[in-house]
C-alpha atoms as one frame of an Amber mdcrd trajectory, in Angstrom:
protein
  22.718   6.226 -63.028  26.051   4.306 -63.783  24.945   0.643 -64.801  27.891
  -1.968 -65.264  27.781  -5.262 -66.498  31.009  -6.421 -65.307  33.275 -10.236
 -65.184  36.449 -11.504 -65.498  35.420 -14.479 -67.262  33.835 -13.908 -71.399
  30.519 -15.458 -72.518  28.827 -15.172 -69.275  25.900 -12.882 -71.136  27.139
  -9.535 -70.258  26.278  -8.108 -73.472  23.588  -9.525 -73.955  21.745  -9.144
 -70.988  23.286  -5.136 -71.002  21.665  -5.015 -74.694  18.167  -6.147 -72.868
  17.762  -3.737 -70.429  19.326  -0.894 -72.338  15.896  -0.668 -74.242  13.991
  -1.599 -70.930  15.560   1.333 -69.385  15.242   3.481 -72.671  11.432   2.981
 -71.802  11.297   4.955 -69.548  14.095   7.434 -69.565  17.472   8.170 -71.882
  20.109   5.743 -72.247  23.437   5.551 -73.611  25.788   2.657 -74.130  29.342
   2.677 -73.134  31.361  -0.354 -75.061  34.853  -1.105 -73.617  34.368  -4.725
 -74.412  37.265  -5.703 -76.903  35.020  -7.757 -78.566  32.294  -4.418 -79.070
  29.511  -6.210 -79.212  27.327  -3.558 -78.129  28.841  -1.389 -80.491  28.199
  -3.765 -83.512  24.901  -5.277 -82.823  23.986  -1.466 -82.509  24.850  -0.339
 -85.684  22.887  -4.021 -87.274  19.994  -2.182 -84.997  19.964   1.335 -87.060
  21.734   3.221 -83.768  19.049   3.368 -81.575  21.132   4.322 -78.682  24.821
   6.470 -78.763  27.038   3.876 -77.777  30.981   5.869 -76.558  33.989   3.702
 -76.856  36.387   5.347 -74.766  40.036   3.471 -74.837  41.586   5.745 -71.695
  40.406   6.012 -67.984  41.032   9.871 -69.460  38.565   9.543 -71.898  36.081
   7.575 -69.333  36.187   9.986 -66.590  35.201  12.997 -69.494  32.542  10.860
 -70.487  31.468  10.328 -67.144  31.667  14.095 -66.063  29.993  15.746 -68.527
  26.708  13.075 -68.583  23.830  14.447 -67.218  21.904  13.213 -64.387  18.552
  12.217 -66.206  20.663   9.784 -68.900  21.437   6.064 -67.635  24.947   5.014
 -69.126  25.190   1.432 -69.195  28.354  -0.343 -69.565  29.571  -3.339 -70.950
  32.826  -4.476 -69.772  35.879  -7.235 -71.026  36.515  -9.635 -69.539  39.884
  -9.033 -68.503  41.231  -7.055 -65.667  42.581  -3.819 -66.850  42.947  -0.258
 -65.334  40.035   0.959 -67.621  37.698  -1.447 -66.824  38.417  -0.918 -63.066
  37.688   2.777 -63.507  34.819   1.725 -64.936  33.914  -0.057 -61.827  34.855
   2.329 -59.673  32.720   5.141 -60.767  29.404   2.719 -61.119  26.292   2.879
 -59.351  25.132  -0.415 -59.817  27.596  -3.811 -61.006  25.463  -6.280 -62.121
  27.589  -9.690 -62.712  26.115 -12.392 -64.374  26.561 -15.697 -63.942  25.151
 -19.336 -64.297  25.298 -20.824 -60.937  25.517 -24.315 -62.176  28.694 -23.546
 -63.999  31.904 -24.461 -62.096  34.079 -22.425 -64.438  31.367 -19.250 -64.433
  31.455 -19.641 -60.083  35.384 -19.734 -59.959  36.075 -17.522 -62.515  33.834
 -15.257 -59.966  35.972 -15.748 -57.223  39.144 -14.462 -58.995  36.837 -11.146
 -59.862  35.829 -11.204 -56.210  39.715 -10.780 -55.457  39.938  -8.077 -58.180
  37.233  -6.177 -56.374  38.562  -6.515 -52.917  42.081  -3.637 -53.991  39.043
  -1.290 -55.437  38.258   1.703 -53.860  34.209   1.545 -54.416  32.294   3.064
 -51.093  29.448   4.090 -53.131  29.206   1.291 -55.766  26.841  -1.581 -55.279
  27.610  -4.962 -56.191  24.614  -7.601 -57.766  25.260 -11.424 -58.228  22.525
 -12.258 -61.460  21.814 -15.716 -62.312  21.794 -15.739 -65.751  20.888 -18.144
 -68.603  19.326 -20.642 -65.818  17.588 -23.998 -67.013  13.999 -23.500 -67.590
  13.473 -26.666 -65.140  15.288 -25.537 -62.027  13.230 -23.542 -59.720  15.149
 -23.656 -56.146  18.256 -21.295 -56.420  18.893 -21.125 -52.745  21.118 -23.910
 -52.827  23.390 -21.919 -55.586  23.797 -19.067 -53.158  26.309 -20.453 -50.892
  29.096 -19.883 -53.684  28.275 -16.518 -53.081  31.626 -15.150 -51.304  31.435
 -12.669 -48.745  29.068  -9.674 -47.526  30.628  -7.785 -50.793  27.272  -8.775
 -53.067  23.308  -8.775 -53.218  21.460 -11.485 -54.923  19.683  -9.997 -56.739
  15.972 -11.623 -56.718  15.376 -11.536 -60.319  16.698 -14.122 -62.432  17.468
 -14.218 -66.389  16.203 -17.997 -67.471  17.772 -19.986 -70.606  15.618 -18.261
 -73.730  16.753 -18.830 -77.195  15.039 -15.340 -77.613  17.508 -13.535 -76.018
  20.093 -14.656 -78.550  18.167 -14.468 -81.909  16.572 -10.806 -81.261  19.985
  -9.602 -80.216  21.595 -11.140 -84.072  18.809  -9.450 -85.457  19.638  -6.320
 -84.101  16.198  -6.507 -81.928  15.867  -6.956 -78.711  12.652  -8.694 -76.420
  10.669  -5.776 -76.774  10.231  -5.880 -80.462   7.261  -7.278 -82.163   9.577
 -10.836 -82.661   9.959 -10.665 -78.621   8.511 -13.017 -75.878   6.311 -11.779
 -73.119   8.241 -14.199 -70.696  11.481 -12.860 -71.879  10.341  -9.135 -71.345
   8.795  -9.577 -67.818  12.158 -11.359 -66.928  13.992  -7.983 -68.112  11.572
  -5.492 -66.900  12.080  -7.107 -63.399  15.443  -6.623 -63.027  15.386  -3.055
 -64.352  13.024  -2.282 -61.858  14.910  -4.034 -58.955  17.751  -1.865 -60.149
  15.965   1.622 -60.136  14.268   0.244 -56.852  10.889   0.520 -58.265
């Protein structure tokens, strides 16, 4: 499987959230990180971890696609994309299983900045590829999201029905080089994760 956390718009939580379920996924099968993130975050916070995981930073659709074609079918490559349109990161797109885009529904620049991706994704060829709004870094205190879902554009995306809350945790295992399923983590923190990975496998 071909995980993408993908947006236009920086600081929306893409790596972080990607760092997350990389070792929620690693729990249960192999995983491998693929950086194309300018700011390699992934790649960095990686090598503060000891290299758990083999993280690729291809800089060429070329040198995607190879990576792509010669993964094997029981490894789960998750990607962390810029944010910035470019022909790499649409590639990247493209050839995903799942897109997982993050945002904070109570942002007015996170929402907009969603709507130029939306455009972005409409000149994509992506049959196959499926396309998941997550609300991310939520306030602990808000509990109806429904009325958030109507800046949802178009038949394009699934809600998904897990939700990543506002957690210092998620931040200060990540610096660390940990993650929410080390001994410092939260149980909160790793149901929240665990959820969504198994929404995204379809467990």
């Amino acid at each position: 499987m071909i995980l993408t956390f993908a947006h236009t718009k920086g600081g929306v939580g893409k790596s972080t959230v990607a760092w997350h379920i990389a070792h929620a996924m690693k729990m249960i099968g192999k995983v491998e990180i693929v950086d194309i993130d300018f700011n390699q975050t992934l790649h960095y916070i990686n090598m503060i971890a000891g290299k758990p995981f083999t993280v690729h930073q291809p800089r060429t659709v070329a040198e995607l696609y190879e990576l792509i074609s010669r993964t094997t079918h029981d490894v789960t490559l998750i990607m962390d994309i810029g944010g910035f349109d470019s022909d790499l990161n649409r590639a990247a797109i493209r050839h995903s299983d799942h897109v997982v885009i993050p945002i904070a529904p109570d942002k007015v620049t996170e929402v907009l900045g969603f709507r130029t991706f939306d455009a972005i994704l409409s000149e994509l060829d992506t049959v196959d590829t499926k396309f998941h709004i997550l609300f991310n870094n939520i306030h602990a205190s808000t509990r109806n999201l429904d009325k958030f879902k109507e800046n949802v554009p178009g038949e394009r995306f699934t809600i998904l029905k897990s939700a990543i809350r506002s957690r210092k945790i998620y931040y200060s295992t990540m610096g660390d080089g940990e993650s929410v399923f080390s001994s410092i983590g939260n149980v909160t923190a790793r149901k929240e994760i665990e959820e969504l990975r198994d929404e995204l496998i379809g467990k």
